[in-house]
PyMOL Python script that loads the backbone (N, CA, C, O; Angstrom):
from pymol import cmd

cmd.read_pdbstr("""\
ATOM      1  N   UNK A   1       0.492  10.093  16.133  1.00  0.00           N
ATOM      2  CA  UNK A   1      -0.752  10.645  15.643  1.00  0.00           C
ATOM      3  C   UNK A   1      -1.629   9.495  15.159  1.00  0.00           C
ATOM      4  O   UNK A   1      -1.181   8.525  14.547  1.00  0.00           O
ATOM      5  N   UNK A   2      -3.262   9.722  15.565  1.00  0.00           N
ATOM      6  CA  UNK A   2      -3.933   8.553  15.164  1.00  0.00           C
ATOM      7  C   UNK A   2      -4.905   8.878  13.737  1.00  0.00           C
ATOM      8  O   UNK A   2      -4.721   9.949  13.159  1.00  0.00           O
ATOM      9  N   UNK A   3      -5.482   8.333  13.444  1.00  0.00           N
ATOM     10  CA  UNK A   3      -6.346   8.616  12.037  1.00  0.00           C
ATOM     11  C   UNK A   3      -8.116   8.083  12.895  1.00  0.00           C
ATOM     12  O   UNK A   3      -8.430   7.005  13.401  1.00  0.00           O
ATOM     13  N   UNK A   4      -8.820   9.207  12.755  1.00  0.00           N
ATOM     14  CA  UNK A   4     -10.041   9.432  13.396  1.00  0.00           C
ATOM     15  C   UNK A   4     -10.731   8.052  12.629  1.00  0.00           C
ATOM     16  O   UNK A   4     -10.064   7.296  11.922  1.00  0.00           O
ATOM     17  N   UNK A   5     -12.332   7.861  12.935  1.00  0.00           N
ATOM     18  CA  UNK A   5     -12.815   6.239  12.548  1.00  0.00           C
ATOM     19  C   UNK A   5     -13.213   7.246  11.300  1.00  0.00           C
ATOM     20  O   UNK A   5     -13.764   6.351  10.659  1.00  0.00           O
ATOM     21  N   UNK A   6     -13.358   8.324  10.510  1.00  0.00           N
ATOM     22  CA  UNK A   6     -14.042   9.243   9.323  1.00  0.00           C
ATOM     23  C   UNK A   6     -13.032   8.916   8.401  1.00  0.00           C
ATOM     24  O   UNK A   6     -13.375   8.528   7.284  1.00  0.00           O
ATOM     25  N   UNK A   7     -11.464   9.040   8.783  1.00  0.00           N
ATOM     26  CA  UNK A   7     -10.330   9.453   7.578  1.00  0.00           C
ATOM     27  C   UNK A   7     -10.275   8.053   7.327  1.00  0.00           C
ATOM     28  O   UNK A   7     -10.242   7.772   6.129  1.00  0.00           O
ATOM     29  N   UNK A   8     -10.248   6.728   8.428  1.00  0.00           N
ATOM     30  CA  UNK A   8     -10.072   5.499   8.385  1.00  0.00           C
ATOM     31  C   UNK A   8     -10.999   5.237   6.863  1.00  0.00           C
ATOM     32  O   UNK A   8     -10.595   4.966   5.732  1.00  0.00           O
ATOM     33  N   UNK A   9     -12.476   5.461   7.433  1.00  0.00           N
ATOM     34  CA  UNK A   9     -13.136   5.590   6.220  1.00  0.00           C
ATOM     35  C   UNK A   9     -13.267   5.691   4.758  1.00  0.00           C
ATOM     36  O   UNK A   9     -13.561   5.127   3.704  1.00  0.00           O
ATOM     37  N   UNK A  10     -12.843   6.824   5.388  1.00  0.00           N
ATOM     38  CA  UNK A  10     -12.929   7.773   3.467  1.00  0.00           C
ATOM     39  C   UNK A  10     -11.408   7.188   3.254  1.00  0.00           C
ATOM     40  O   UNK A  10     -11.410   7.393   2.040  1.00  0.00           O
ATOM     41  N   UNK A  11     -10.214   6.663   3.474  1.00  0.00           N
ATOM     42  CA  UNK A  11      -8.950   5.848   2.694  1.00  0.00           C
ATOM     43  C   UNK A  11      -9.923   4.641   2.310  1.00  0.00           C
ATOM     44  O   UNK A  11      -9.871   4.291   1.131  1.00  0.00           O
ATOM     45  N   UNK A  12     -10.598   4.119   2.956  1.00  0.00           N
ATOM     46  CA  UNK A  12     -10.833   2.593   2.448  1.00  0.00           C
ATOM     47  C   UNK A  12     -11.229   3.058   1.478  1.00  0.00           C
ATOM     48  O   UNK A  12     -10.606   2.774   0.455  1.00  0.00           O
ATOM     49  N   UNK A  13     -12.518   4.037   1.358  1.00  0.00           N
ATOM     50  CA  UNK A  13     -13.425   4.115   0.114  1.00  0.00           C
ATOM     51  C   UNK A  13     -12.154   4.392  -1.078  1.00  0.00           C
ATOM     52  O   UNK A  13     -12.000   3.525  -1.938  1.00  0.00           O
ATOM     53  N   UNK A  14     -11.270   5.619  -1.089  1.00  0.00           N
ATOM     54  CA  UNK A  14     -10.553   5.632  -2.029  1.00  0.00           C
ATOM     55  C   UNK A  14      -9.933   4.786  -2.513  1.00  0.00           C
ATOM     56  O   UNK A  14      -9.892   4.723  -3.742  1.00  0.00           O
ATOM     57  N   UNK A  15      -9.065   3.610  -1.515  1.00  0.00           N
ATOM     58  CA  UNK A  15      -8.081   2.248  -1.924  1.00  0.00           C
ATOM     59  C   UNK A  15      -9.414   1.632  -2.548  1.00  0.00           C
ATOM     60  O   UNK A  15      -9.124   1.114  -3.627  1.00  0.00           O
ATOM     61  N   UNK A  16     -10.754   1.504  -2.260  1.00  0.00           N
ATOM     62  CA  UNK A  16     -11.687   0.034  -2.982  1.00  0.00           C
ATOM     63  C   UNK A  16     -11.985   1.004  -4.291  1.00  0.00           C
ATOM     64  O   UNK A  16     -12.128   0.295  -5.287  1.00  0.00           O
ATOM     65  N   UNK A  17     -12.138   2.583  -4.620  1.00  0.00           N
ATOM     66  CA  UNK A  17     -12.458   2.977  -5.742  1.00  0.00           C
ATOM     67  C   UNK A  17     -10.917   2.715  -6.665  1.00  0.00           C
ATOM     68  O   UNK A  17     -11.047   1.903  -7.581  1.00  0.00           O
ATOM     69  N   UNK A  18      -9.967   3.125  -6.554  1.00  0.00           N
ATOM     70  CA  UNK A  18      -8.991   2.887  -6.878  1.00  0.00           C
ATOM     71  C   UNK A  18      -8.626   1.494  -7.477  1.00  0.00           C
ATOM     72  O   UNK A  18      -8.116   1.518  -8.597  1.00  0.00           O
ATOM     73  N   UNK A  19      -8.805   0.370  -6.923  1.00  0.00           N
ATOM     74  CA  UNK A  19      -9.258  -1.095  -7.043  1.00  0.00           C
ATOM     75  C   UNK A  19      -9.482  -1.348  -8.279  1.00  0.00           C
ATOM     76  O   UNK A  19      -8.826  -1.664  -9.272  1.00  0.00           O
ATOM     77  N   UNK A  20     -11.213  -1.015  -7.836  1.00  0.00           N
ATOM     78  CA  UNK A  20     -12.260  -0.996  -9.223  1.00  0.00           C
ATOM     79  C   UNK A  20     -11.782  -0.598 -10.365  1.00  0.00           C
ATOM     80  O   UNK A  20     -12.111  -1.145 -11.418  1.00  0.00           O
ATOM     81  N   UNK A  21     -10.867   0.497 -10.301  1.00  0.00           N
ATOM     82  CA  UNK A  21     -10.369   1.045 -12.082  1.00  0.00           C
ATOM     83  C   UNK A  21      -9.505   0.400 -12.593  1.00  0.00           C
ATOM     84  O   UNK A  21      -9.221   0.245 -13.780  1.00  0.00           O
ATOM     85  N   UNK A  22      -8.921  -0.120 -11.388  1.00  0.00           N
ATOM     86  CA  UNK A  22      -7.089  -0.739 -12.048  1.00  0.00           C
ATOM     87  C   UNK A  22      -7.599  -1.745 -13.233  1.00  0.00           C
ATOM     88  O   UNK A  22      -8.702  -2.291 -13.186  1.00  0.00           O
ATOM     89  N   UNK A  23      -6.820  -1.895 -14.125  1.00  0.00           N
ATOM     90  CA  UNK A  23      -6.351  -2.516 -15.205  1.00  0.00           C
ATOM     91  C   UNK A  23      -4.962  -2.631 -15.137  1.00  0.00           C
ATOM     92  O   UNK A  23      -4.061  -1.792 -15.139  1.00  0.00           O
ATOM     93  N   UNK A  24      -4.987  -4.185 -15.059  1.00  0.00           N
ATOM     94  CA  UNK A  24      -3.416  -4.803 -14.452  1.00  0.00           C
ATOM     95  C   UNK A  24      -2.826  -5.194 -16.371  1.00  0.00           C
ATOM     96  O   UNK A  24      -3.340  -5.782 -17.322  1.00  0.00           O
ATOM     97  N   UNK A  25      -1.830  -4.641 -16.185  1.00  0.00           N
ATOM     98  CA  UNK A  25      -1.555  -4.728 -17.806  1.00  0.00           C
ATOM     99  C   UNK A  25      -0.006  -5.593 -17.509  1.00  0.00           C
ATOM    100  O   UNK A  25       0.254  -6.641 -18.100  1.00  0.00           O
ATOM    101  N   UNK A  26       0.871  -4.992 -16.568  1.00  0.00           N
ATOM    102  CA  UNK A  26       2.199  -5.693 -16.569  1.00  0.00           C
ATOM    103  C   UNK A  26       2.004  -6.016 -14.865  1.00  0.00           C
ATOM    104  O   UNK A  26       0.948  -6.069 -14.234  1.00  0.00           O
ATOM    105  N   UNK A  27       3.161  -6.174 -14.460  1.00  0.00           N
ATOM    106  CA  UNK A  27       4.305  -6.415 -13.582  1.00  0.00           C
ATOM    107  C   UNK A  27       4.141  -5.727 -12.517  1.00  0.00           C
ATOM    108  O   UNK A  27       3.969  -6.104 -11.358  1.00  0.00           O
ATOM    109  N   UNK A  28       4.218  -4.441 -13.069  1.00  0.00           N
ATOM    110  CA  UNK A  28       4.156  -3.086 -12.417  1.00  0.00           C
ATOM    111  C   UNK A  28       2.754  -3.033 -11.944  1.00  0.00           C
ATOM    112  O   UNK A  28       2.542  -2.975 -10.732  1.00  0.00           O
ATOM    113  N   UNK A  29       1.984  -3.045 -12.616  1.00  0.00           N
ATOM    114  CA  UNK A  29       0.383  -2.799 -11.692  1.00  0.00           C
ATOM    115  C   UNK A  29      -0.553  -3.913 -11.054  1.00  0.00           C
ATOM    116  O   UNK A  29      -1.715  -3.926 -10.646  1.00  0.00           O
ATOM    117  N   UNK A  30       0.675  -5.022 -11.168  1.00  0.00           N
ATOM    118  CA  UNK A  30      -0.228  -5.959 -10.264  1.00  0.00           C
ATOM    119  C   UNK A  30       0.750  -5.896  -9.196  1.00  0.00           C
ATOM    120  O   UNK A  30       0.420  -6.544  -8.204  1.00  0.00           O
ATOM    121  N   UNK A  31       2.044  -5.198  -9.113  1.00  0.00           N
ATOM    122  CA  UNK A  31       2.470  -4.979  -7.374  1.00  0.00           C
ATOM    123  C   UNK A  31       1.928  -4.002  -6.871  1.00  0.00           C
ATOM    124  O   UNK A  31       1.823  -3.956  -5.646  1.00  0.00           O
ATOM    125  N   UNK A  32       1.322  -2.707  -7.875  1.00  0.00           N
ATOM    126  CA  UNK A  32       0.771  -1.788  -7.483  1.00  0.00           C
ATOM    127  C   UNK A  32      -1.092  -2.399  -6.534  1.00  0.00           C
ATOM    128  O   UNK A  32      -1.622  -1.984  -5.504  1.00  0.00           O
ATOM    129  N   UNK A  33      -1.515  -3.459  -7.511  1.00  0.00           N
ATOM    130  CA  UNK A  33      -2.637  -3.603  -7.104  1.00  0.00           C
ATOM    131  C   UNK A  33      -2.384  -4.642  -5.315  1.00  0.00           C
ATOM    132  O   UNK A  33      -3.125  -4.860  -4.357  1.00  0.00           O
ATOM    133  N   UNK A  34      -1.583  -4.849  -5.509  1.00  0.00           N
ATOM    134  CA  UNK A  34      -1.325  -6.627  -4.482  1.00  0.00           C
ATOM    135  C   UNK A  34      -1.016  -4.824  -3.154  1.00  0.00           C
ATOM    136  O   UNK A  34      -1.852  -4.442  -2.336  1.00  0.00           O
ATOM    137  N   UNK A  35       0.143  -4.258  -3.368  1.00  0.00           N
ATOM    138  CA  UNK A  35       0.424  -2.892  -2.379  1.00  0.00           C
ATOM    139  C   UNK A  35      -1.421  -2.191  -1.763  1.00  0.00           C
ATOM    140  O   UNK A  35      -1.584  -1.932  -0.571  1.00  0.00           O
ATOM    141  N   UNK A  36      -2.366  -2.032  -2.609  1.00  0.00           N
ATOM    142  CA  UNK A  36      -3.461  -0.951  -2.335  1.00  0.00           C
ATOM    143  C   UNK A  36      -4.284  -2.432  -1.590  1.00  0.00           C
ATOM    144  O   UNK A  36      -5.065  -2.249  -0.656  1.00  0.00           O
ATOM    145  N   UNK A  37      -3.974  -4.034  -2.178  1.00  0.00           N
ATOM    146  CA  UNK A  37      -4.978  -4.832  -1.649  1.00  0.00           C
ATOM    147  C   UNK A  37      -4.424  -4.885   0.364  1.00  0.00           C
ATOM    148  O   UNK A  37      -5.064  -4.792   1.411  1.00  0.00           O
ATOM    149  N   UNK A  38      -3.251  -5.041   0.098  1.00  0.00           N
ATOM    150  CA  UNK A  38      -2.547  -5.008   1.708  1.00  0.00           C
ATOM    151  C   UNK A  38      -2.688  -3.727   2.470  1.00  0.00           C
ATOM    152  O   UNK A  38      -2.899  -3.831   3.678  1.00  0.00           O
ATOM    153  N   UNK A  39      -2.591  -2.390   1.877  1.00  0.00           N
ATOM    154  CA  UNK A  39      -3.407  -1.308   2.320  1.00  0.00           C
ATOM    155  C   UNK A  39      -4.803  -1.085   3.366  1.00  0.00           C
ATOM    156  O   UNK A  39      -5.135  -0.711   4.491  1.00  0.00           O
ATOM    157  N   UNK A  40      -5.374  -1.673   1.938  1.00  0.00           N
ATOM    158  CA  UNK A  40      -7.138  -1.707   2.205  1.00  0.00           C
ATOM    159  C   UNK A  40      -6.969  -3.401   3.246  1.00  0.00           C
ATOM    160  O   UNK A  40      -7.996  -4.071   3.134  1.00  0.00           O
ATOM    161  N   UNK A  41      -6.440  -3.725   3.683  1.00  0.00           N
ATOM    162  CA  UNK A  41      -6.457  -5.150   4.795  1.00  0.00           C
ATOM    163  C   UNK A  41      -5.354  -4.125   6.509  1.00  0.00           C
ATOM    164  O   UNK A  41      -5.373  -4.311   7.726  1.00  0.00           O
ATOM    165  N   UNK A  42      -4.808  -3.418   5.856  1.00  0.00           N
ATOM    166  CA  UNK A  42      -4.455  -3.100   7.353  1.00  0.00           C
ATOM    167  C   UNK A  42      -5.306  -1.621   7.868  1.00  0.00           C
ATOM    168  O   UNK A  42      -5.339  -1.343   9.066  1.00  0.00           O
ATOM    169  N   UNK A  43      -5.916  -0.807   6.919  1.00  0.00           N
ATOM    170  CA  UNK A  43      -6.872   0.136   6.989  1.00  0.00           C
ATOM    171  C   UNK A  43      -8.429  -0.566   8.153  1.00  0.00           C
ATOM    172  O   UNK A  43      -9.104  -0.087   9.064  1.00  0.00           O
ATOM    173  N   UNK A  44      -8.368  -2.315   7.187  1.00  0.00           N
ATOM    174  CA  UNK A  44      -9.516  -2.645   8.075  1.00  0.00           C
ATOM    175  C   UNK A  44      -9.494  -2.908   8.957  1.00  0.00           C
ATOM    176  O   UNK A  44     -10.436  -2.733   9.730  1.00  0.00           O
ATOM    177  N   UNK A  45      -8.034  -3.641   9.363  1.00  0.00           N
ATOM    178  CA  UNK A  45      -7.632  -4.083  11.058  1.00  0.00           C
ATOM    179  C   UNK A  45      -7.704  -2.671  11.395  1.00  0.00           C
ATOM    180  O   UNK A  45      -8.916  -2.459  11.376  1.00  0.00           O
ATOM    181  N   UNK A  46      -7.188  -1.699  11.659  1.00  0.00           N
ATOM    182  CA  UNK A  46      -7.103  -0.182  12.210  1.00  0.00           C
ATOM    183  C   UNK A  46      -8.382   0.132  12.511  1.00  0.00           C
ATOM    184  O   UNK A  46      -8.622   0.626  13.613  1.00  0.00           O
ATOM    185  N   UNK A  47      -9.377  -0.095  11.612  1.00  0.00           N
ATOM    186  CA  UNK A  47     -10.754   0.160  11.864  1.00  0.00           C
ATOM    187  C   UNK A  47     -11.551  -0.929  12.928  1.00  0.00           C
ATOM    188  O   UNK A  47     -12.298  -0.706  13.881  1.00  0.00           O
ATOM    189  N   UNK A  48     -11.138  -1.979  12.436  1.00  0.00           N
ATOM    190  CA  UNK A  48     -12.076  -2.907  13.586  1.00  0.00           C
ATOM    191  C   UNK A  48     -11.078  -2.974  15.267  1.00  0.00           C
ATOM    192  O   UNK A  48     -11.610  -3.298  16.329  1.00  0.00           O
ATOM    193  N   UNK A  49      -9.677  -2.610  15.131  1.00  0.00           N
ATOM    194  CA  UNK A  49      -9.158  -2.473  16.477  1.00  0.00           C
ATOM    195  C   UNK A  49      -8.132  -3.482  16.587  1.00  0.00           C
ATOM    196  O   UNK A  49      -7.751  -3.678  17.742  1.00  0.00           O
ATOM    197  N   UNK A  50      -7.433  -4.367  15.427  1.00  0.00           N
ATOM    198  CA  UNK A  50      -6.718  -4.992  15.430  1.00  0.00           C
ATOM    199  C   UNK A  50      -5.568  -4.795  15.999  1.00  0.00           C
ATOM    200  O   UNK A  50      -4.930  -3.926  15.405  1.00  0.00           O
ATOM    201  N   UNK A  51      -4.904  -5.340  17.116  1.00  0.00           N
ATOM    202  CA  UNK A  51      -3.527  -4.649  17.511  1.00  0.00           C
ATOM    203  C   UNK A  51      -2.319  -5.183  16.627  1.00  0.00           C
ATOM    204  O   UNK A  51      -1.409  -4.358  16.545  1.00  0.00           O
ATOM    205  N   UNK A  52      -2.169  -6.005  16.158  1.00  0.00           N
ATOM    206  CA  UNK A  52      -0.966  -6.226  15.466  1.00  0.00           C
ATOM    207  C   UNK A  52      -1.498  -6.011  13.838  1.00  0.00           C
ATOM    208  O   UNK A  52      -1.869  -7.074  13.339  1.00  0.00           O
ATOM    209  N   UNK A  53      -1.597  -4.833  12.942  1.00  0.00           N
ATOM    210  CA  UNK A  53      -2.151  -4.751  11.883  1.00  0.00           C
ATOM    211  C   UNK A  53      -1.237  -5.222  10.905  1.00  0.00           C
ATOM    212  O   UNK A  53      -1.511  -5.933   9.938  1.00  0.00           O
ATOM    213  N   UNK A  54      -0.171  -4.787  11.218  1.00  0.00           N
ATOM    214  CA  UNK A  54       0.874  -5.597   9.724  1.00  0.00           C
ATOM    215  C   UNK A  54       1.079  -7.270   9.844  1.00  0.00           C
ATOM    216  O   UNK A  54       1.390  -8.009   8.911  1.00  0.00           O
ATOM    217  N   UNK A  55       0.796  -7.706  11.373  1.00  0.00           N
ATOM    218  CA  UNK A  55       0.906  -9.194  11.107  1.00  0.00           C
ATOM    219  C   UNK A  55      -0.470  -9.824  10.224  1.00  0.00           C
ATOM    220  O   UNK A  55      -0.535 -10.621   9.288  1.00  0.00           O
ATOM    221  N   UNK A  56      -1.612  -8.998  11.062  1.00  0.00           N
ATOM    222  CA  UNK A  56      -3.146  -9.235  10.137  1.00  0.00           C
ATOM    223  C   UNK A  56      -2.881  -9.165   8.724  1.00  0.00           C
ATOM    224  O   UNK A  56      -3.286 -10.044   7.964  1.00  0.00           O
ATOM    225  N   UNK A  57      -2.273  -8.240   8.359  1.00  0.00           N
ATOM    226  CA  UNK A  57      -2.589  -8.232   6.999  1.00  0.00           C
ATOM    227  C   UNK A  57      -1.828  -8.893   6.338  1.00  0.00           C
ATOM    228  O   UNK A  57      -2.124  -9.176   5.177  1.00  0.00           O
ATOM    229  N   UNK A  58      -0.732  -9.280   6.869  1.00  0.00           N
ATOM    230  CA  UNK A  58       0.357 -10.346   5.822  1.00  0.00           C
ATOM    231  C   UNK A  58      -0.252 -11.994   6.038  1.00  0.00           C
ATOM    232  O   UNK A  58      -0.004 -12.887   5.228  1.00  0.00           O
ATOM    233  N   UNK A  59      -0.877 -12.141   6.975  1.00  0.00           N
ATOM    234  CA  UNK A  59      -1.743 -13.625   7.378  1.00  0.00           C
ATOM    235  C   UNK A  59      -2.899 -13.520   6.100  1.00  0.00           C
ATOM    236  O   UNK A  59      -2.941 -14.465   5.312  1.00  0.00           O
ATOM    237  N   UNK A  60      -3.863 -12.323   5.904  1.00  0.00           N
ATOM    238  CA  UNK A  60      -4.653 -12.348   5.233  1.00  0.00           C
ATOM    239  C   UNK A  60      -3.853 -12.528   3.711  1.00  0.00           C
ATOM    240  O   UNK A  60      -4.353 -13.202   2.810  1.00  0.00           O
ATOM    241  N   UNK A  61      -3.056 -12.099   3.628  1.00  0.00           N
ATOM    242  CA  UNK A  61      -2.514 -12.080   2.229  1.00  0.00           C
ATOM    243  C   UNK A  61      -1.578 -13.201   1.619  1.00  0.00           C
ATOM    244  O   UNK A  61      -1.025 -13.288   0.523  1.00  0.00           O
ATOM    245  N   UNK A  62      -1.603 -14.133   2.869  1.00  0.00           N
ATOM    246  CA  UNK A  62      -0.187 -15.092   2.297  1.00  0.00           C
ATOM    247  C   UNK A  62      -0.862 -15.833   1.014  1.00  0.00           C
ATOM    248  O   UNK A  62      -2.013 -16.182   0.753  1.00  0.00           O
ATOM    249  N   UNK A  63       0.482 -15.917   0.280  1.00  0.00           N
ATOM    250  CA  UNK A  63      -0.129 -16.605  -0.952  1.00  0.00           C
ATOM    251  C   UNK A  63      -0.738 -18.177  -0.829  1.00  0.00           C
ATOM    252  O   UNK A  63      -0.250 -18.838   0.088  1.00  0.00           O
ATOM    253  N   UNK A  64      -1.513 -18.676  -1.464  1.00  0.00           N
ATOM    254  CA  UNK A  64      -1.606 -20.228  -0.985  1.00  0.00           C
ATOM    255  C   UNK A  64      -0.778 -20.642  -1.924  1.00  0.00           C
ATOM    256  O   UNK A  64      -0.111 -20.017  -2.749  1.00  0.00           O
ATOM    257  N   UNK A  65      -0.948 -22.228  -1.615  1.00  0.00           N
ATOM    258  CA  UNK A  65       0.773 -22.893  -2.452  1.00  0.00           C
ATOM    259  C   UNK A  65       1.656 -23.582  -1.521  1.00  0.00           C
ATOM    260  O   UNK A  65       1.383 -23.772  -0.336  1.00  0.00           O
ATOM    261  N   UNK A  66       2.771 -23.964  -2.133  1.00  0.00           N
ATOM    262  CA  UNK A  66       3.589 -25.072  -1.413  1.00  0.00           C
ATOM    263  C   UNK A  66       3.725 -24.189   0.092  1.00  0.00           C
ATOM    264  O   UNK A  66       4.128 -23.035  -0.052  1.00  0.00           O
ATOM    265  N   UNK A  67       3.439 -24.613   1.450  1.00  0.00           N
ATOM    266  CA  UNK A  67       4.116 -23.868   2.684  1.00  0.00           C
ATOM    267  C   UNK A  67       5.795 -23.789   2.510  1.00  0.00           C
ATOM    268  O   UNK A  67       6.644 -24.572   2.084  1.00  0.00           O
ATOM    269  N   UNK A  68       5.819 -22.427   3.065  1.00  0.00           N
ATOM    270  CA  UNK A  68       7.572 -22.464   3.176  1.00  0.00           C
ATOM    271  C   UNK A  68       8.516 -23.857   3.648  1.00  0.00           C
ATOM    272  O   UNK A  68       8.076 -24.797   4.310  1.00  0.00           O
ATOM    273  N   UNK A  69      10.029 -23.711   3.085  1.00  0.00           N
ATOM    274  CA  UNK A  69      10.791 -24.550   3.741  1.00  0.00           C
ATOM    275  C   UNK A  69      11.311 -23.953   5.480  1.00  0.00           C
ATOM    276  O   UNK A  69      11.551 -22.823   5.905  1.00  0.00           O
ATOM    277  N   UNK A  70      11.324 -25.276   6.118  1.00  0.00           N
ATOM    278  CA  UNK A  70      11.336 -24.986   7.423  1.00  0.00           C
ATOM    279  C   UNK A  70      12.763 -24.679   7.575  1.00  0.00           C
ATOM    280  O   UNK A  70      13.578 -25.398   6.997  1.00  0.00           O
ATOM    281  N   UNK A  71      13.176 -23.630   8.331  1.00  0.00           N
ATOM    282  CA  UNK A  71      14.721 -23.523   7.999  1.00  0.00           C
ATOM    283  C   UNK A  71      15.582 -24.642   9.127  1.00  0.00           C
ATOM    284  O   UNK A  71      15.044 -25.106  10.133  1.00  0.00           O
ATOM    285  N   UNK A  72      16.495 -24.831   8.855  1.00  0.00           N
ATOM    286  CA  UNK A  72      16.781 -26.316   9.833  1.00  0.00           C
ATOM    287  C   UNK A  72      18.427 -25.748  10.395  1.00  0.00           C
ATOM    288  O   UNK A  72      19.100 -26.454  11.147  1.00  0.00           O
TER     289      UNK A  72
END
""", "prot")
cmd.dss("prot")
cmd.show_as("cartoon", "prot")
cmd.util.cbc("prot")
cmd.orient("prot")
């Protein structure tokens, strides 16, 4: 089942209103917030036609910082 370009829509609007309110107090609501930010990044690949959306959105999200160790 696909999600029409309207429902695509109206989720983003809810994940970016949702966003806006959070108040990150612990632990807990900044995995909650980092979960709705990777959401609202594979909602947008889906919308613009991205075919690999979970690789898009984990590229958009990698943390910056030391690059991984190369495994040998």
């Amino acid at each position: 089942m696909s999600l029409s370009k309207r429902s695509i829509e109206m989720l983003l609007d809810l994940v970016e209103i949702k966003l806006s309110y959070m108040d990150i107090s612990d632990r807990e609501d900044a995995r909650d917030m980092q979960v709705l930010e990777r959401a609202k990044e594979e909602l947008s690949g889906i919308e613009r036609g991205v075919d690999n959306v979970t690789a898009f959105a984990r590229a958009a999200l990698r943390r910056p910082g030391r690059p991984r160790a190369a495994l040998a």
